[in-house]
N, C-alpha and C positions, 0 to 999 in steps of 0.2 A: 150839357156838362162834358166835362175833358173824360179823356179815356185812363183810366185808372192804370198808374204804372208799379211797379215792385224797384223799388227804389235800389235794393241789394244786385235784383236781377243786372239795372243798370251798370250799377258800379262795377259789374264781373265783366258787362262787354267795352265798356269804355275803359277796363283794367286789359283786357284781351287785344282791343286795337293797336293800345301803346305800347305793349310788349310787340307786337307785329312788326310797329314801326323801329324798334328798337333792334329785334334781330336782324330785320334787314339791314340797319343801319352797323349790326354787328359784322355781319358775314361781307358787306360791302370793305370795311377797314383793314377785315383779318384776311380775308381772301381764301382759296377755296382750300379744301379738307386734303388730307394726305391722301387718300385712296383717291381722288380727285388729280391729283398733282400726279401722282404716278400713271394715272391711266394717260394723261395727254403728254407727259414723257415718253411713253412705250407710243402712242401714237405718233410723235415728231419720230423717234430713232425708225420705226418702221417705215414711213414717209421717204426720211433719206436712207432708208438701204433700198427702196426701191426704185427712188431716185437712181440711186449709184447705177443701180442692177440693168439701168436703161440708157446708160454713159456711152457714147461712142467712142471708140480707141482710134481717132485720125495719127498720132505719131508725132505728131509736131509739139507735144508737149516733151521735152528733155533740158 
């Protein structure tokens, strides 16, 4: 004989996978969170002021 299953249990994890697929499908569309968006903000501005901070001054630029 088959292995006896709880049919309710089922439904809760085949309701769980879809939802899975769904928020990634969600967070893919809308893109990342605000505190997200700000931190790789302050990472780019940091990046180019270090950038800058490393600039050689030759003079020929006028």
């Amino acid at each position: 004989m088959g292995e006896v299953v709880n049919l309710r249990v089922e439904r809760k994890r085949k309701r769980r996978k879809q939802d899975a697929v769904k928020a990634t499908e969600q967070r893919a569309l809308h893109g990342a969170t605000k505190s997200e968006k700000s931190l790789e903000e302050a990472r780019e501005e940091r990046a180019k002021l270090n950038l800058d901070q490393h600039r050689l001054d030759t003079g020929d630029r006028e």
